[in-house]
PDB file of N, CA, C and O in Angstrom:
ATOM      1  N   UNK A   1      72.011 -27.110  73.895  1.00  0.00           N
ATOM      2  CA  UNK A   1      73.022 -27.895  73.218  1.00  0.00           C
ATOM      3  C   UNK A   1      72.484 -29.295  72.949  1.00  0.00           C
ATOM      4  O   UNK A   1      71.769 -29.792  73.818  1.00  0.00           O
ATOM      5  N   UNK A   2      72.723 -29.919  71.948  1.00  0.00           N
ATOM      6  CA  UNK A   2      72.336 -31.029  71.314  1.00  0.00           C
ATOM      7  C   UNK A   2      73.557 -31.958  71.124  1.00  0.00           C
ATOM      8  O   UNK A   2      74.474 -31.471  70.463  1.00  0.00           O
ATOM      9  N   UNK A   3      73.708 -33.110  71.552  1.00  0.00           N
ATOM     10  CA  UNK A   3      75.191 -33.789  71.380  1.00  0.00           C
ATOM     11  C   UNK A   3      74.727 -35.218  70.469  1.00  0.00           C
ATOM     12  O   UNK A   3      75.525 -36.115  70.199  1.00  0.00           O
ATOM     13  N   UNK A   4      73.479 -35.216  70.123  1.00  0.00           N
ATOM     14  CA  UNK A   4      73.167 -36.465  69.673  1.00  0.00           C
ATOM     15  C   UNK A   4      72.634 -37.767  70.045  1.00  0.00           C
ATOM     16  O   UNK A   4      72.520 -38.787  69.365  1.00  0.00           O
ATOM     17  N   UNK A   5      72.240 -37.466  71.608  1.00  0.00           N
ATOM     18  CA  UNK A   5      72.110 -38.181  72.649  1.00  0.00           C
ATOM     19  C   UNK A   5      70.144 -37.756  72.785  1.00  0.00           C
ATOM     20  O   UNK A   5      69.505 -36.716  72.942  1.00  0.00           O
ATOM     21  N   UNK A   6      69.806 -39.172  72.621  1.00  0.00           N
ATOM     22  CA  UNK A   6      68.164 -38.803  72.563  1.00  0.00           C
ATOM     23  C   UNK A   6      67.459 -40.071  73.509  1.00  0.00           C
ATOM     24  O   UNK A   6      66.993 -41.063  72.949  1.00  0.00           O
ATOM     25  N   UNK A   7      67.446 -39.958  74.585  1.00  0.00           N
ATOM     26  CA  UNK A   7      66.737 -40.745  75.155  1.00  0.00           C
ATOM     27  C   UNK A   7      65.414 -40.709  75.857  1.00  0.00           C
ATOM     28  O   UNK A   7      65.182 -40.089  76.895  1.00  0.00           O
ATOM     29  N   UNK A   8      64.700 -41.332  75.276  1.00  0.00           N
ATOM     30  CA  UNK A   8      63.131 -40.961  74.965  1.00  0.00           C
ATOM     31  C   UNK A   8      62.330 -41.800  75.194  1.00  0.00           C
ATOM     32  O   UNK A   8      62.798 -42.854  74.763  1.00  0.00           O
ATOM     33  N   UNK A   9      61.061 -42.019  75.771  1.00  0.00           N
ATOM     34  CA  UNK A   9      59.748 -43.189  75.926  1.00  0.00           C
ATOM     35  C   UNK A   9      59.996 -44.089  74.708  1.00  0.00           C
ATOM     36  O   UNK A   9      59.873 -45.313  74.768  1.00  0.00           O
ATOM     37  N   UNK A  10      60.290 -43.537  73.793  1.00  0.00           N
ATOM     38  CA  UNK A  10      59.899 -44.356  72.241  1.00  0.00           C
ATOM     39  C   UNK A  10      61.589 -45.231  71.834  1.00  0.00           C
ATOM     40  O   UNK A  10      61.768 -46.119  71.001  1.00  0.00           O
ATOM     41  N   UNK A  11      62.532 -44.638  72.681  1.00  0.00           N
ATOM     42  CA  UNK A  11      63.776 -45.692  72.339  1.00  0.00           C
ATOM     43  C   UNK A  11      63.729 -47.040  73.538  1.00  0.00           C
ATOM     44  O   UNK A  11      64.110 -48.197  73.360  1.00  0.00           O
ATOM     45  N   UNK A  12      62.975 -46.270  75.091  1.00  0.00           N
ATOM     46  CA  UNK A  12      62.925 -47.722  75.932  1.00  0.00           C
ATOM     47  C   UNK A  12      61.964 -48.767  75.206  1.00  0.00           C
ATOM     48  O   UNK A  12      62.165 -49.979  75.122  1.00  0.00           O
ATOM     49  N   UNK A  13      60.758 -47.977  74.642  1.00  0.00           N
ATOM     50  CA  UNK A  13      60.421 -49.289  73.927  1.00  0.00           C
ATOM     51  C   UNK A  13      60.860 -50.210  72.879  1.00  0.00           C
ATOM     52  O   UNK A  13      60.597 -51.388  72.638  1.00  0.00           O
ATOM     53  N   UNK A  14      61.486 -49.472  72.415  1.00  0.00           N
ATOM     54  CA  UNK A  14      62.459 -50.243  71.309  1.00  0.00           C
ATOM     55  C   UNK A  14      63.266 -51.289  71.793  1.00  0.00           C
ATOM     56  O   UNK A  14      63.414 -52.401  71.285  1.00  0.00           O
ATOM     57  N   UNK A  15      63.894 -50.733  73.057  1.00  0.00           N
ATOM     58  CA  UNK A  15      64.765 -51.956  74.084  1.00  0.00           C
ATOM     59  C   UNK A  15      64.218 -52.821  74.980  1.00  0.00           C
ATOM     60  O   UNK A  15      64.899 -53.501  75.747  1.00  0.00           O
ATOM     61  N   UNK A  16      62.372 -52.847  74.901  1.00  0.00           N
ATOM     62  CA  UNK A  16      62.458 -53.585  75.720  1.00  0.00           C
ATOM     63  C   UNK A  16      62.205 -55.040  76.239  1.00  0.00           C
ATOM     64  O   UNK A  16      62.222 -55.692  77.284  1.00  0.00           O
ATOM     65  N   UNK A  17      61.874 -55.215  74.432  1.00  0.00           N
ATOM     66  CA  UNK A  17      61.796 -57.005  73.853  1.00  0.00           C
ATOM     67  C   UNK A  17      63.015 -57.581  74.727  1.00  0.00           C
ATOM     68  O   UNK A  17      63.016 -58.460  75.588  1.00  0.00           O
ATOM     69  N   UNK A  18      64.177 -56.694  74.152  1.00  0.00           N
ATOM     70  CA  UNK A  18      65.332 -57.216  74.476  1.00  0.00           C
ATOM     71  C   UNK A  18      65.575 -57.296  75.887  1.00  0.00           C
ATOM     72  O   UNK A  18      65.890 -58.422  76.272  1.00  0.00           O
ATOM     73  N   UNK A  19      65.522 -56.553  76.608  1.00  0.00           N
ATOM     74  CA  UNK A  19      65.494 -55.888  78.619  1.00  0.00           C
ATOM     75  C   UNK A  19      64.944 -56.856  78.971  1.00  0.00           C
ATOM     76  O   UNK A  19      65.724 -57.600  79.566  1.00  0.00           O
ATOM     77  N   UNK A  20      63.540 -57.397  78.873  1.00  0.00           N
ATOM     78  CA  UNK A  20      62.609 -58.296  79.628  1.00  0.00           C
ATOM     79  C   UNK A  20      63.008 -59.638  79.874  1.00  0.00           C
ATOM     80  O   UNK A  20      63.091 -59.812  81.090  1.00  0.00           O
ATOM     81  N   UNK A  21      63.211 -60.380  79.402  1.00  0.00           N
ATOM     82  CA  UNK A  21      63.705 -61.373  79.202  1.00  0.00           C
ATOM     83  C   UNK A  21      65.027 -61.731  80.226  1.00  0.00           C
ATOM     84  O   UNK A  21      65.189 -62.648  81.032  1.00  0.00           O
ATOM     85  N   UNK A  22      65.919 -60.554  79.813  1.00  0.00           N
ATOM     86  CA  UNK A  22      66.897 -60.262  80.624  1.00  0.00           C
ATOM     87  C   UNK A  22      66.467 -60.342  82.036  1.00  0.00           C
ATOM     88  O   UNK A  22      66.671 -61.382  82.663  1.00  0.00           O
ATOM     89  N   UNK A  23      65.850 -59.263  82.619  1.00  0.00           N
ATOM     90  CA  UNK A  23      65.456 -58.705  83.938  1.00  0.00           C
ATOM     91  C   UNK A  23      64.480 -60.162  84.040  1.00  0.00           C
ATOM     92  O   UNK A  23      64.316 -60.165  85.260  1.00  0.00           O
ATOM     93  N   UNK A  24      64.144 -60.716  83.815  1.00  0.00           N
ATOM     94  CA  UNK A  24      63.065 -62.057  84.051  1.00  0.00           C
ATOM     95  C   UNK A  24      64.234 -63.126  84.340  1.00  0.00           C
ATOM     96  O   UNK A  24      63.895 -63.785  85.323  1.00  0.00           O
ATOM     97  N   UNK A  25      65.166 -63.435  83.972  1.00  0.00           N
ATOM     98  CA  UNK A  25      66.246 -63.997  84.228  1.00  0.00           C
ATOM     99  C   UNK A  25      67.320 -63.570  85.084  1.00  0.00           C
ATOM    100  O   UNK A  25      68.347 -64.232  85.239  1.00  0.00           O
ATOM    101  N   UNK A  26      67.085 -62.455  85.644  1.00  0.00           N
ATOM    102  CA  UNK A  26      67.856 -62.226  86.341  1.00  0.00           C
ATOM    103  C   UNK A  26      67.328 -61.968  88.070  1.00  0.00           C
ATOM    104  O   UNK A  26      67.894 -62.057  89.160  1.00  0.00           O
ATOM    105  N   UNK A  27      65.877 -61.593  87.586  1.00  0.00           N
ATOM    106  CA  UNK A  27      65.293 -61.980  89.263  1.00  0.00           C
ATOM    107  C   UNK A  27      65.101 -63.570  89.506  1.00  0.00           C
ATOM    108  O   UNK A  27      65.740 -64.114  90.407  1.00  0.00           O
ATOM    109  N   UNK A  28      64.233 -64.287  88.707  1.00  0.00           N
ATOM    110  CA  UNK A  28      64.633 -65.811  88.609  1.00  0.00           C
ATOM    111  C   UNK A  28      65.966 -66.191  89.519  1.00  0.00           C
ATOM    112  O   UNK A  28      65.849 -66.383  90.730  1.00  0.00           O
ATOM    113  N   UNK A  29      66.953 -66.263  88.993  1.00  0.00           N
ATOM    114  CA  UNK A  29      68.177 -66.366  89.088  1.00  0.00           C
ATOM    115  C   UNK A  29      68.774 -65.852  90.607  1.00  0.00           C
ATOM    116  O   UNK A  29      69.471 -66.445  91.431  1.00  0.00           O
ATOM    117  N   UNK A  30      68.394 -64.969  90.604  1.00  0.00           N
ATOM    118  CA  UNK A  30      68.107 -63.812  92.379  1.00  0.00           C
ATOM    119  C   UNK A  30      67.448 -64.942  93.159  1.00  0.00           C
ATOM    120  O   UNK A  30      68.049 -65.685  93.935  1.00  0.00           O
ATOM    121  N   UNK A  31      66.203 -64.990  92.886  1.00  0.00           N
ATOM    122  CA  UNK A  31      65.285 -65.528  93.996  1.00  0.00           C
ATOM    123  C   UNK A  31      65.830 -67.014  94.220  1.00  0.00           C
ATOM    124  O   UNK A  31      65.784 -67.313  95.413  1.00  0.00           O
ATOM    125  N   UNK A  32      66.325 -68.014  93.412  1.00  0.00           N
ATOM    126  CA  UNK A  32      66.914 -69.225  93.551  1.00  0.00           C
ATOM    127  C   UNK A  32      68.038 -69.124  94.669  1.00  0.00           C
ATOM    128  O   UNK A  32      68.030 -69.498  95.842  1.00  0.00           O
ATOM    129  N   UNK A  33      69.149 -68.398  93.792  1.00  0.00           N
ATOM    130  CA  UNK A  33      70.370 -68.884  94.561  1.00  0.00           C
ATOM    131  C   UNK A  33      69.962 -67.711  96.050  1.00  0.00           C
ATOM    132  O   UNK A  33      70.887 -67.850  96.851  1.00  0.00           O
ATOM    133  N   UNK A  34      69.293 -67.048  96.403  1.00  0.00           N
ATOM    134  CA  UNK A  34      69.071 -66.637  97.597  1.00  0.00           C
ATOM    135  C   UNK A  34      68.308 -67.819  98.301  1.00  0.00           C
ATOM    136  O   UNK A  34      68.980 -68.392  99.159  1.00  0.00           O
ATOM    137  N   UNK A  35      66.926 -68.333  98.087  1.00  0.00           N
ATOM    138  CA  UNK A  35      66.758 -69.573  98.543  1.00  0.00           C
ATOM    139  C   UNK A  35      67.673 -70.799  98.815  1.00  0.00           C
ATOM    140  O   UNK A  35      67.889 -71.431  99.849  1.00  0.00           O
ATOM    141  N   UNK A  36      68.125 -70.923  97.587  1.00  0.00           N
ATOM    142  CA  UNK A  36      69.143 -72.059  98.120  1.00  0.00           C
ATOM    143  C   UNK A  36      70.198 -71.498  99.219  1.00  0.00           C
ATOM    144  O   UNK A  36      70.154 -71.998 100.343  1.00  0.00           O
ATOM    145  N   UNK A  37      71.011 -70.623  98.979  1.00  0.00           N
ATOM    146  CA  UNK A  37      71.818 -70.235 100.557  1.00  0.00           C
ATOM    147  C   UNK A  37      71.133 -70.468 101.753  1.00  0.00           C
ATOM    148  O   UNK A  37      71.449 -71.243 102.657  1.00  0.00           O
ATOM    149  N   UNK A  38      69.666 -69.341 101.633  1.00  0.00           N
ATOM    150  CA  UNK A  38      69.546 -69.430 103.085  1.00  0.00           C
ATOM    151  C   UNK A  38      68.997 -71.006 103.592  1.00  0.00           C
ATOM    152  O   UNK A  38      68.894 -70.894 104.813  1.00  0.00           O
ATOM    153  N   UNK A  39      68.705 -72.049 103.304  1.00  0.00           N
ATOM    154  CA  UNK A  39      68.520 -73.112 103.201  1.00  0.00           C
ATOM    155  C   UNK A  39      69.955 -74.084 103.717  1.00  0.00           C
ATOM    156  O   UNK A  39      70.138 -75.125 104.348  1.00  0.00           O
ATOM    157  N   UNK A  40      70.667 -73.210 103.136  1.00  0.00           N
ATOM    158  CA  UNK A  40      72.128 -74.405 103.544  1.00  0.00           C
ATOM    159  C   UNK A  40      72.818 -74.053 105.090  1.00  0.00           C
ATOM    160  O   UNK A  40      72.647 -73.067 105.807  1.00  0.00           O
ATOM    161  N   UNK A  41      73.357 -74.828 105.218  1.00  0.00           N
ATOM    162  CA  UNK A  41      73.976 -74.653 106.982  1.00  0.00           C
ATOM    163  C   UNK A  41      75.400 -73.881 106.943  1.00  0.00           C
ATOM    164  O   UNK A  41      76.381 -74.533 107.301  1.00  0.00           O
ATOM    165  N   UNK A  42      75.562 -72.680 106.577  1.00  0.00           N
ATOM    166  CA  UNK A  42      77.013 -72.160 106.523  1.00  0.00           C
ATOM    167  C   UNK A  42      76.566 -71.096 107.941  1.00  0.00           C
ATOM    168  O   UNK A  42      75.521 -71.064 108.592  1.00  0.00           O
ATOM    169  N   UNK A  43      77.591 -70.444 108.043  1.00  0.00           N
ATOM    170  CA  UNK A  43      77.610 -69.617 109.338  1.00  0.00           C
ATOM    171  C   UNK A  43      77.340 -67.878 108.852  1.00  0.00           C
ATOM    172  O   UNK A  43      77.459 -67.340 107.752  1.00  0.00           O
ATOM    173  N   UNK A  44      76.987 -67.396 110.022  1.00  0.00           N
ATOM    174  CA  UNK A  44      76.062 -66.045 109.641  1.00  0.00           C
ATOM    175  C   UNK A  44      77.138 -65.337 108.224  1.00  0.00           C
ATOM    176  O   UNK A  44      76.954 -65.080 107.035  1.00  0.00           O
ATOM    177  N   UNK A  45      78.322 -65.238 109.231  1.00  0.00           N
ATOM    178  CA  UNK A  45      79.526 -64.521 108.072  1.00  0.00           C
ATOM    179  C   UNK A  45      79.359 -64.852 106.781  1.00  0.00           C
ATOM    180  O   UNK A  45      79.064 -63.833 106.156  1.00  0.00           O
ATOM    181  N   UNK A  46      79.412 -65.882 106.030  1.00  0.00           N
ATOM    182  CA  UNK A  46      79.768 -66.669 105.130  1.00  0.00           C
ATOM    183  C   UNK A  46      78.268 -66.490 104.031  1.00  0.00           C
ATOM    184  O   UNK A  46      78.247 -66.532 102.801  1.00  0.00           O
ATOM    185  N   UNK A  47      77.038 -66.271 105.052  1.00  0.00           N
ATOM    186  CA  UNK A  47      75.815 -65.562 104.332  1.00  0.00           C
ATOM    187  C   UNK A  47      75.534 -64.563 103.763  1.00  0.00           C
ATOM    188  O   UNK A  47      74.853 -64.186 102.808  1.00  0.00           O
ATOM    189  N   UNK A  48      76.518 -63.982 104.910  1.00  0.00           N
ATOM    190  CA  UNK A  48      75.931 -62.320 104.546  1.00  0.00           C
ATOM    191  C   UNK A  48      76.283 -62.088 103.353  1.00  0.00           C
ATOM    192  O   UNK A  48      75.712 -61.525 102.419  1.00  0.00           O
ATOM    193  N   UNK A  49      77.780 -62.819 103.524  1.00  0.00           N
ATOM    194  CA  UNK A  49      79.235 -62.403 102.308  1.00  0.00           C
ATOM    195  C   UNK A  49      78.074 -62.651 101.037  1.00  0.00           C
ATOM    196  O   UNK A  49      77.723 -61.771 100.250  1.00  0.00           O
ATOM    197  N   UNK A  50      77.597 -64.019 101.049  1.00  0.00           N
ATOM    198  CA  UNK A  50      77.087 -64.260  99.632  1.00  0.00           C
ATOM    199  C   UNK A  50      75.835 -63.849  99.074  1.00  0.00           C
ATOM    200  O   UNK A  50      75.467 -63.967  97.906  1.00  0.00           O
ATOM    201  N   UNK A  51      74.923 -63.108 100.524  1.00  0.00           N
ATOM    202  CA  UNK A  51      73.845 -62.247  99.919  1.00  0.00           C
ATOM    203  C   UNK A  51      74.570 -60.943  99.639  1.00  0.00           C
ATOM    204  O   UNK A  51      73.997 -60.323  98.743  1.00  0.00           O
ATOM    205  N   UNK A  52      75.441 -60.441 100.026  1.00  0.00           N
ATOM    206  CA  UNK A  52      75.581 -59.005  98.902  1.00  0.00           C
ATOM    207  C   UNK A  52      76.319 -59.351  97.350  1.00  0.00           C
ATOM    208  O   UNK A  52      76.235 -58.757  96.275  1.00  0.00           O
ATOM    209  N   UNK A  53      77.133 -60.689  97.797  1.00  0.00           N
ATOM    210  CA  UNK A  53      77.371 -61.023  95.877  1.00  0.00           C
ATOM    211  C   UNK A  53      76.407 -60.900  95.368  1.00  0.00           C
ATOM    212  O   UNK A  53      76.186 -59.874  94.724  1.00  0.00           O
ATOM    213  N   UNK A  54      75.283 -62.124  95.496  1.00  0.00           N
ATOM    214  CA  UNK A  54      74.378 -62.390  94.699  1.00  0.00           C
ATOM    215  C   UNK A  54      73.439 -61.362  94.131  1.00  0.00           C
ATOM    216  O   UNK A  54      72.968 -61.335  92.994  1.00  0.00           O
ATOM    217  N   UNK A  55      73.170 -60.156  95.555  1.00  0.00           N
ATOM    218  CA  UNK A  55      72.166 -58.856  95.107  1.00  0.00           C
ATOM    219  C   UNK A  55      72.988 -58.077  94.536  1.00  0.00           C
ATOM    220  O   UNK A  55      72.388 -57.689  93.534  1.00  0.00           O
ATOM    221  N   UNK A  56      73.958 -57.626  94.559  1.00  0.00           N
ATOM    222  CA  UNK A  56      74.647 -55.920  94.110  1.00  0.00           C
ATOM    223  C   UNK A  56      75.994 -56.499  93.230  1.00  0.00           C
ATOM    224  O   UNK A  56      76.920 -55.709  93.051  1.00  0.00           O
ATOM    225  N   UNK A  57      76.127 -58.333  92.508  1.00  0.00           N
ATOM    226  CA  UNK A  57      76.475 -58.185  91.486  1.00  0.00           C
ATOM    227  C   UNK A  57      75.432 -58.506  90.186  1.00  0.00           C
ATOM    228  O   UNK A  57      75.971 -58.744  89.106  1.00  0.00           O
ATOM    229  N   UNK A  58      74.604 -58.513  90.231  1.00  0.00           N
ATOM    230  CA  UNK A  58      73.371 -58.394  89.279  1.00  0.00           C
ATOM    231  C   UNK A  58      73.277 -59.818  88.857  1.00  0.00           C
ATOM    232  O   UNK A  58      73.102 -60.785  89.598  1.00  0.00           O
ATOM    233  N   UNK A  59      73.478 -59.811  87.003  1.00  0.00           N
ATOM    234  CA  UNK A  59      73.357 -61.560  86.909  1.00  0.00           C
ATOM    235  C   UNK A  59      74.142 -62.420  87.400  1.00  0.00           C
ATOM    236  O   UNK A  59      73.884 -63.608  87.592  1.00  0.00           O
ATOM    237  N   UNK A  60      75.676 -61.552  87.747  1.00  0.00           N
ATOM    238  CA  UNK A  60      76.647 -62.755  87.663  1.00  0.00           C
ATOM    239  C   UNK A  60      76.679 -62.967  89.236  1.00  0.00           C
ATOM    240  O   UNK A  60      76.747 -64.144  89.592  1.00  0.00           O
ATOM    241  N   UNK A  61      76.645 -62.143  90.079  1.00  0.00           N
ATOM    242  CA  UNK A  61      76.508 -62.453  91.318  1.00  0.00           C
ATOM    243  C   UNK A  61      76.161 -63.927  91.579  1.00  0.00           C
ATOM    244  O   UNK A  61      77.015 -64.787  91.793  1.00  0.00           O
ATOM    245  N   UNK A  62      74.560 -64.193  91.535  1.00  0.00           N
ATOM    246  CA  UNK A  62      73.674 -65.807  91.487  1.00  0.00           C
ATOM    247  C   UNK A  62      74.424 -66.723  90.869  1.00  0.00           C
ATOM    248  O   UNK A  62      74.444 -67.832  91.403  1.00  0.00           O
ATOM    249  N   UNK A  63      75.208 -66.530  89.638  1.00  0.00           N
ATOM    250  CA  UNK A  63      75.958 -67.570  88.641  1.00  0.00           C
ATOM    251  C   UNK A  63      77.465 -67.725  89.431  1.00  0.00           C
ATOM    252  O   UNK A  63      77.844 -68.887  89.282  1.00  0.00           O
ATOM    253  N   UNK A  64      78.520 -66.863  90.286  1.00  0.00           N
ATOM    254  CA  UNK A  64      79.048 -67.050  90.859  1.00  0.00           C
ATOM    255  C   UNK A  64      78.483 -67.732  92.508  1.00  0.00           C
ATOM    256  O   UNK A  64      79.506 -68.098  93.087  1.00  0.00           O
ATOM    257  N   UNK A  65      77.969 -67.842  92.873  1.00  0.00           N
ATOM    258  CA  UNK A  65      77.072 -68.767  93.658  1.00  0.00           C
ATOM    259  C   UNK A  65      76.950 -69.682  93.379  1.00  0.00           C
ATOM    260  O   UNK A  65      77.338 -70.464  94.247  1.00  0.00           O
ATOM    261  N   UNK A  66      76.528 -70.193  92.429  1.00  0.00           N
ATOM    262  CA  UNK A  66      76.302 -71.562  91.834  1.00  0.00           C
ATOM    263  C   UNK A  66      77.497 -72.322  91.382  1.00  0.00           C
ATOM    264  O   UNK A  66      77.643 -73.545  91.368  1.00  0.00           O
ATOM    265  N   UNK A  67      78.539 -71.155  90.924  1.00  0.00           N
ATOM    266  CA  UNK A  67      79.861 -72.001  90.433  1.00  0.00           C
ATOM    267  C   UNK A  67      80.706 -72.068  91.304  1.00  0.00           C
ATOM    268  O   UNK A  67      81.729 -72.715  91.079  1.00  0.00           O
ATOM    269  N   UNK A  68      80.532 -71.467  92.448  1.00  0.00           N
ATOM    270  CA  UNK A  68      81.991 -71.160  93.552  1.00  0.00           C
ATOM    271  C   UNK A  68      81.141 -71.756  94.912  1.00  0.00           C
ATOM    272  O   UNK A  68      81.310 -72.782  95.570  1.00  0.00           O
ATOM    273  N   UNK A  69      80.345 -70.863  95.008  1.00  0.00           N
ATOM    274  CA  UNK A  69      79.813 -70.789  96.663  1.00  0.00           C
ATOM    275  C   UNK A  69      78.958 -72.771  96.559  1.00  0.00           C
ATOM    276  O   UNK A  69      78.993 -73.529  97.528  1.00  0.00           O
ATOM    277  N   UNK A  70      78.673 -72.940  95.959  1.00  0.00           N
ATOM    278  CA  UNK A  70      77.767 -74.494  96.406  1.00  0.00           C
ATOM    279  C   UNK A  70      78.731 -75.726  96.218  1.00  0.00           C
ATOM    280  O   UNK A  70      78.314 -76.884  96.208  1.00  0.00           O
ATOM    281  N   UNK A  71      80.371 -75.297  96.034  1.00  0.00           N
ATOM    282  CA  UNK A  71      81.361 -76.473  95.496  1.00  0.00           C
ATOM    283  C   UNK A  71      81.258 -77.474  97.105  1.00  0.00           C
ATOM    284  O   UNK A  71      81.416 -78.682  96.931  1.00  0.00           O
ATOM    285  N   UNK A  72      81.089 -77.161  98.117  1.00  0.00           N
ATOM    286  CA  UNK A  72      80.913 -77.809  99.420  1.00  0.00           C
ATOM    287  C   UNK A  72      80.041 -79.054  99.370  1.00  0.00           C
ATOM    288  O   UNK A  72      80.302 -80.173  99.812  1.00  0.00           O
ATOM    289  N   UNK A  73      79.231 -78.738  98.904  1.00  0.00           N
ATOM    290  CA  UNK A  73      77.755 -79.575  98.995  1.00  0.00           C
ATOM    291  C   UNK A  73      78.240 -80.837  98.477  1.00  0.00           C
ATOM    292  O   UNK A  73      77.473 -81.792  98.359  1.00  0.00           O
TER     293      UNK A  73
END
């Protein structure tokens, strides 16, 4: 069965001008606001909480970090 759905070596390359850039900005972005946390004086709880935002919500995770989690400082 054929539904029209073709995903192939030759369409990731097509996407991946666009992907790179992305994924380059988004580990960037990772590796910062993880440095900066573990760097700051909050308590174990309050770490952990903001290393699983930052890893397992992808870009916005780090960008909610930066806009919410550092308002203390």
């Amino acid at each position: 069965m054929h539904y029209g759905y073709e995903i192939g070596i030759d369409k990731l390359w097509d996407w991946l001008p666009l992907l790179l850039p992305l994924l380059i900005l988004q580990l960037i972005l990772l590796f910062v606001a993880l440095r900066d946390l573990l760097k700051r004086n909050l308590s174990n709880e309050s770490k952990w909480l903001w290393i699983m935002i930052i890893v397992f919500v992808n870009l916005f995770g780090p960008i909610l970090y930066f806009t919410i989690g550092r308002r203390g400082r």
